[in-house]
C-alpha positions in Angstrom: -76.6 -92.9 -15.5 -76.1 -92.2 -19.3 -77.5 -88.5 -18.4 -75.2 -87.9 -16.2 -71.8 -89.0 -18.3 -73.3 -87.0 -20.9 -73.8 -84.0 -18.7 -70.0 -84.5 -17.3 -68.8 -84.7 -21.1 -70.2 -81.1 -21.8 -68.8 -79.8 -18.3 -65.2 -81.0 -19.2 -65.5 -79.8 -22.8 -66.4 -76.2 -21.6 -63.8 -76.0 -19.4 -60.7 -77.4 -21.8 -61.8 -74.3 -24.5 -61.7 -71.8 -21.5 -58.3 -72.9 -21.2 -57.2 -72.9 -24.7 -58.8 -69.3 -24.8 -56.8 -68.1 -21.6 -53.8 -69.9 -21.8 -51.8 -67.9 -24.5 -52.6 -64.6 -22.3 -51.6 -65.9 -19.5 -47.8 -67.4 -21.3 -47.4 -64.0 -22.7 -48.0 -62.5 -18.7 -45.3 -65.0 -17.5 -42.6 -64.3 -20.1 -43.0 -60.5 -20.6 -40.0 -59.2 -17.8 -40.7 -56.6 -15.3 -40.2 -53.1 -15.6 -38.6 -51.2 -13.2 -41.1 -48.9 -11.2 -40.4 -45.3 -11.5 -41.6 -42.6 -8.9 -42.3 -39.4 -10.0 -40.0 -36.5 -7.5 -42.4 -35.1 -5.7 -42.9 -31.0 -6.9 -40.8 -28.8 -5.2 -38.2 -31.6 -3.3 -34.6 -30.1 -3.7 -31.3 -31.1 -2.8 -30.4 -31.8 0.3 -30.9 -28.8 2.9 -27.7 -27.0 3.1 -27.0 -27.2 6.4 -25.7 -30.8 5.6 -23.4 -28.8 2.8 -19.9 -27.2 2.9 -21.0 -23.5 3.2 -18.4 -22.5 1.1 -19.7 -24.2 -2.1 -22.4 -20.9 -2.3 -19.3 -19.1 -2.8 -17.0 -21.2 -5.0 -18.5 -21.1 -8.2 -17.5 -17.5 -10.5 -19.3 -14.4 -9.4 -21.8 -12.2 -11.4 -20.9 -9.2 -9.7 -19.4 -9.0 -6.2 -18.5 -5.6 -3.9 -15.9 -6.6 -1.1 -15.1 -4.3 1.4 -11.3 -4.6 3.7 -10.1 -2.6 6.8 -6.6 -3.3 8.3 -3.3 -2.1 9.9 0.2 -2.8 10.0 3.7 -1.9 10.3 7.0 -1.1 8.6 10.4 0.3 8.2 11.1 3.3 6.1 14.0 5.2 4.8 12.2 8.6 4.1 13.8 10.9 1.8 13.3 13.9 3.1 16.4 13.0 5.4 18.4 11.1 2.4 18.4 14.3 0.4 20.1 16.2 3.5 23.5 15.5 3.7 24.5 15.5 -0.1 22.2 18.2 -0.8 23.5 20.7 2.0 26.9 19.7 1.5 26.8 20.5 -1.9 25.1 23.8 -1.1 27.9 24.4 1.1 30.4 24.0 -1.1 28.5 26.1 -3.7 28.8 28.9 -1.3 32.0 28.8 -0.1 33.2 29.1 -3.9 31.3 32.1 -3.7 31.8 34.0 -0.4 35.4 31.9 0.8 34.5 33.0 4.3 31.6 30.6 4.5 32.4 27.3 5.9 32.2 24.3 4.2 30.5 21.0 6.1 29.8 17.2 4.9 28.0 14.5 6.8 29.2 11.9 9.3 26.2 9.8 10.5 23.2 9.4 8.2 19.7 8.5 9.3 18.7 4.9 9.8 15.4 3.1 8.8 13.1 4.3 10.9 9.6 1.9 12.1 6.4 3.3 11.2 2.9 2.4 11.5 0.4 1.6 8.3 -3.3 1.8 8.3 -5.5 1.0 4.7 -9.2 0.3 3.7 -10.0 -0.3 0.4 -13.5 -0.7 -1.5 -13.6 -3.1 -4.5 -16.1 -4.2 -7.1 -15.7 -7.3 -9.3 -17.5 -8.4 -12.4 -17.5 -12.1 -13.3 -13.8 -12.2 -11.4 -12.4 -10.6 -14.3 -12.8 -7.0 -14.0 -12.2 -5.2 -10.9 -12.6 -1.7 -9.5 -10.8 -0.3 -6.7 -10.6 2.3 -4.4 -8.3 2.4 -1.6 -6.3 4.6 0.7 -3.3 3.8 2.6 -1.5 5.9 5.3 1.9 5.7 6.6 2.7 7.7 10.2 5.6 7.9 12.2 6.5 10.0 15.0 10.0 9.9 16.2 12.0 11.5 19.6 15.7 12.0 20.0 16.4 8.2 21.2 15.7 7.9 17.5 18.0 7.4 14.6 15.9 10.0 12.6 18.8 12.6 11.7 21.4 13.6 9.6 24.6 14.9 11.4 27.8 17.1 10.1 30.6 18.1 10.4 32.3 21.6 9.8 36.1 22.0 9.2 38.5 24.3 10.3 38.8 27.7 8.6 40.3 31.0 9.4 37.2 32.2 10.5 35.3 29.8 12.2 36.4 26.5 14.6 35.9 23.0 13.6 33.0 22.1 14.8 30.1 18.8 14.7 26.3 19.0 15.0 22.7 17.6 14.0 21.8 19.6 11.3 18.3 17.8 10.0 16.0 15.6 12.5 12.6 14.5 11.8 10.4 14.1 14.4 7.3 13.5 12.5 6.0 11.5 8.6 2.8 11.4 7.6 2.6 9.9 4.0 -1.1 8.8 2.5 -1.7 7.3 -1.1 -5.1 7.5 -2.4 -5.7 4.8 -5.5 -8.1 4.5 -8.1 -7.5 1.2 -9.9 -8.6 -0.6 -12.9 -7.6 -4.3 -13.8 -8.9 -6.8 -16.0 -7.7 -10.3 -14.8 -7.6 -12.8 -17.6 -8.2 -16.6 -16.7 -5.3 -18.7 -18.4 -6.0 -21.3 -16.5 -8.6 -22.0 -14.1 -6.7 -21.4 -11.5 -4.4 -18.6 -12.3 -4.8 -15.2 -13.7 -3.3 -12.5 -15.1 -3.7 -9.2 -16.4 -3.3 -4.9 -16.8 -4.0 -2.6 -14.2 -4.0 1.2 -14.2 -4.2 3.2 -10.9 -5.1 6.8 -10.9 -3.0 7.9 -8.2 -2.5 10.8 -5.8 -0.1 11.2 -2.9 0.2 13.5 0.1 3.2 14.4 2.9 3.8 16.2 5.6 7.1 16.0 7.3 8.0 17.6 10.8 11.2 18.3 11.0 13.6 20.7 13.6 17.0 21.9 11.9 20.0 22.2 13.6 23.8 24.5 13.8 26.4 24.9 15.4 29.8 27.1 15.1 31.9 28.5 16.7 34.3 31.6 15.9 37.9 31.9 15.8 39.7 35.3 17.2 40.5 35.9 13.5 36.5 36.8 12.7 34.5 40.0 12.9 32.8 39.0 15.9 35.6 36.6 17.7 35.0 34.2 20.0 31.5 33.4 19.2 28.7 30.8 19.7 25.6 30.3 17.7 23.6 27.0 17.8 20.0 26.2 17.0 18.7 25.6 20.5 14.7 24.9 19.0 12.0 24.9 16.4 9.9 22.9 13.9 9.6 23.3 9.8 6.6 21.7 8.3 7.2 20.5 4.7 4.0 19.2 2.7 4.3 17.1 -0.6 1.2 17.3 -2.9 1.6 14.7 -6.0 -0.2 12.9 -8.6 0.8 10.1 -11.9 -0.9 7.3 -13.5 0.7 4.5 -12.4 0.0 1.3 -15.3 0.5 -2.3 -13.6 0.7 -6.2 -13.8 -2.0 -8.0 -11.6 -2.1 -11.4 -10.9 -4.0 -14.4 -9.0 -3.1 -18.0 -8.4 -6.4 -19.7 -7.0 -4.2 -22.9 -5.3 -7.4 -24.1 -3.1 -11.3 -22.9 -2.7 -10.1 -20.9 0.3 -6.8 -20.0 -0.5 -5.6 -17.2 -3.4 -2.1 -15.5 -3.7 -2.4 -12.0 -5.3 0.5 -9.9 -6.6 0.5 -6.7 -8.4 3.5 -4.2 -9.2 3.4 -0.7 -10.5 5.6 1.8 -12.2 5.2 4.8 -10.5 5.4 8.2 -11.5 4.2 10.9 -9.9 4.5 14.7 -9.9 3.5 17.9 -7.9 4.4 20.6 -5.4 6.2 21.2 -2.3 6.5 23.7 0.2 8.5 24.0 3.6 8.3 26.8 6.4 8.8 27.5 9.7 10.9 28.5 12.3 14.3 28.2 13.8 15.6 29.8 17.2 19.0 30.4 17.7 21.2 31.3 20.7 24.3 33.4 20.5 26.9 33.8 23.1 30.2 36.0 22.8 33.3 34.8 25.0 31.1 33.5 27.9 29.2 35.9 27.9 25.0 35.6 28.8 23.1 34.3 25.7 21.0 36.3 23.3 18.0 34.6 21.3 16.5 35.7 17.8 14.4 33.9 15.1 14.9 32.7 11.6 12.2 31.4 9.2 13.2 28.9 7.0 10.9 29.3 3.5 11.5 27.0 0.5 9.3 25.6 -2.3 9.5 24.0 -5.6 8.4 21.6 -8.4 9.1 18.1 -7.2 8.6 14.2 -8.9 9.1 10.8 -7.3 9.9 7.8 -9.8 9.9 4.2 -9.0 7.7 0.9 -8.2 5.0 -0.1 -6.2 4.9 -4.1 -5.5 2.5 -6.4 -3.5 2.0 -9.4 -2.6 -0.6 -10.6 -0.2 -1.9 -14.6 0.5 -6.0 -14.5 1.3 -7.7 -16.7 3.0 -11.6 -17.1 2.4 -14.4 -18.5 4.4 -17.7 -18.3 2.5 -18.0 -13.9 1.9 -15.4 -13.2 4.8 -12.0 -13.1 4.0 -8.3 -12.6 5.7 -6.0 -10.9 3.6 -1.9 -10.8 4.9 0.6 -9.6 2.6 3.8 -6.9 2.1 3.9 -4.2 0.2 7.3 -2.3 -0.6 7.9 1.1 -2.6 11.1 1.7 -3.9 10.8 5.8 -4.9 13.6 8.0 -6.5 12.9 11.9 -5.3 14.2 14.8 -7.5 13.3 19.1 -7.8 13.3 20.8 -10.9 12.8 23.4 -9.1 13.4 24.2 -5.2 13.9 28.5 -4.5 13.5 30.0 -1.2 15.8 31.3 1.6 16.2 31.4 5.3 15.8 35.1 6.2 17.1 36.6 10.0 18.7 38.9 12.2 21.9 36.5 12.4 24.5 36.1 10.2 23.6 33.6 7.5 27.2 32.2 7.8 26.9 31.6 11.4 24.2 29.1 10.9 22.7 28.2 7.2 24.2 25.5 5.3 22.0 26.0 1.7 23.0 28.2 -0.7 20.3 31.2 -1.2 17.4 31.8 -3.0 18.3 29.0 -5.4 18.8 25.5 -3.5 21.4 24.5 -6.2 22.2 21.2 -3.7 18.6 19.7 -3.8 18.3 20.7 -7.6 21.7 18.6 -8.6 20.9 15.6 -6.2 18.5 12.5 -6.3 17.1 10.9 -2.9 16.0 7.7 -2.2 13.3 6.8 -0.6 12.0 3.4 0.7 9.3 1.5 2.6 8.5 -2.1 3.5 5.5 -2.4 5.1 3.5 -6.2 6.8 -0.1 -5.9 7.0 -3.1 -8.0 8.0 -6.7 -7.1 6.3 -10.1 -8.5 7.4 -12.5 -8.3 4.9 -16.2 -8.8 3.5 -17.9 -10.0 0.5 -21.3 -9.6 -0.5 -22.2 -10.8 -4.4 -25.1 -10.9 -6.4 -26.3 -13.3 -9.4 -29.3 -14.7 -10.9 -29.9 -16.5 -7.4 -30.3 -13.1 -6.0 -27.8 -11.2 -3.4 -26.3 -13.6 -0.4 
């Protein structure tokens, strides 16, 4: 019995220093907090797949370098100079020769051309660099053909005189404009803001134009003249007259960035340009004495010259973007003054210059002393496509 109270002694003393030994460890366990676990990202998990993101955010942020590429059409009215400069310009010339030769007749205009519609086509080819610098080329054509329902001429009228019988006619009608700018711009758009811009431009600039136009006549003479009792009117034919012009045209470009997908661009430029003209063709005429069956002959018309257009170019056009493709509408309107230093030629023929021609000869003094205006207002809608490339390759 005393063994075994002895033997239960030891047991309990064993166990009371394992717990002094433990139990310090195991209060330190109990008070020390927890520590958030932490899971390492697995290598190579990345956002979330982007078909679950706006697809424009690719295209939001600013561009390394970014080539866009646009096609459109549109339409317009112009008020083409080559008709403006008629009526003061042959009147003038008129005048000019009657002062001369007092048998000539004078004549002014009555009804002066209207703005006329006219169809616009354009593709330009930019490249951008950060979406500050920018390099573009572009072409943009202007075409309009017009039929005698038009309001495409310039009409006169011819007093009386002791020669020849007051008289009205269509002396200048254009039946066909073909104008094409080619451009060559430079711009550097600096950010003010983030949202707006602003900057120079400089456009290298050339500009062709044909014109297609049919003059007209009509007098008639009194018994007083050497041939009495005459007719002579331009019954047909067509003068070509080609423009050929260059200039370096400086500018002011600006963007206003009001949403991700929405940008308003505007640019204007002073334009001057200079070149060379030329006009030539053929006019038939029909001549009848007192009733009498009509005869036909031919005059050419032959003129050329030094000629300069001065003036602005403005646009403004709202885009609207969907990642790289784009939707570009805007207006664009030129406001051009037309002058010659220099316009010679004649109109050489079998019939009496007096009969027929308004312009004083071999030096068109009319067209020399007069400025034209011309203008054109044209609405356009461009499609387009971006493609850009950065450090995260080209998308």
């Amino acid at each position: 019995m005393r063994f075994f109270m002895i033997s239960n002694f030891k047991i309990l003393l064993s166990f009371s220093l394992f717990l002094s030994f433990i139990s310090p460890n195991f209060a330190q366990e109990l008070e020390k907090p927890e520590q958030p676990s932490t899971v390492k990202p697995e290598e190579g998990v990345k956002e979330i797949s982007s078909w679950f993101n706006d697809p424009n955010d690719k295209f939001s942020k600013v561009f390394e370098h970014r080539l866009m590429i646009r096609v459109g059409a549109g339409i317009g009215n112009l008020s083409p100079a080559i008709l403006n400069e008629t009526g003061p310009a042959w009147s003038k010339d008129s005048i000019f020769r009657n002062i001369m030769d007092p048998d000539s007749p004078t004549s002014f205009p009555y009804k002066e051309a209207k703005s006329l519609g006219v169809q616009t086509q354009a593709w330009d080819i930019s490249y951008g660099w950060k979406n500050r610098f920018e390099i573009q080329s572009a072409r943009n054509s202007t075409l309009g053909k017009y039929g005698k329902e038009e309001p495409a001429s310039t009409n006169f009228i011819t007093p009386r005189t002791d020669l020849y019988w007051a008289s009205a006619f269509e002396g200048n009608r254009l039946l066909r404009f073909n104008g094409v700018n080619d451009h060559l711009r430079f711009s550097y758009i600096h950010p003010f803001t983030s949202r707006f811009r602003i900057g120079p431009s400089v456009n290298f600039h050339r500009y062709a134009e044909q014109d297609t136009g049919s003059y007209g006549s009509y007098s008639t003479s009194r018994p007083g003249a050497p041939v009495p009792d005459k007719a002579t009117w331009s019954v047909g034919g067509n003068v070509e007259s080609n423009f050929s012009m260059k200039g370096i045209l400086p500018g002011i470009y600006l963007k206003f960035k009001i949403t991700e997908w929405w940008e308003i661009r505007s640019r204007l430029e002073y334009l001057d340009r200079k070149g060379d003209f030329s006009a030539i063709g053929s006019q038939i005429l029909q001549e009848s004495v007192s009733g009498g069956p009509g005869t036909y002959s031919i005059s050419a018309p032959a003129y050329g010259g030094k000629v300069a257009d001065k003036g602005t170019i403005f646009m403004f056009e709202s885009s609207f973007r969907y990642c790289r493709f784009s939707l570009d509408i805007g207006m664009i309107r030129q406001d051009i003054t037309r002058s010659y230093s220099m316009y010679v030629g004649n109109t050489t023929g079998t019939v009496s210059t007096n009969d027929y021609l308004l312009r004083f000869p071999n030096v068109d003094l009319g067209q020399m002393s007069h400025h034209s205006k011309q203008t054109l207002t044209e609405v356009y809608i461009m499609p387009g496509a971006s493609f850009f490339y950065d450090s995260d390759g080209i998308y």
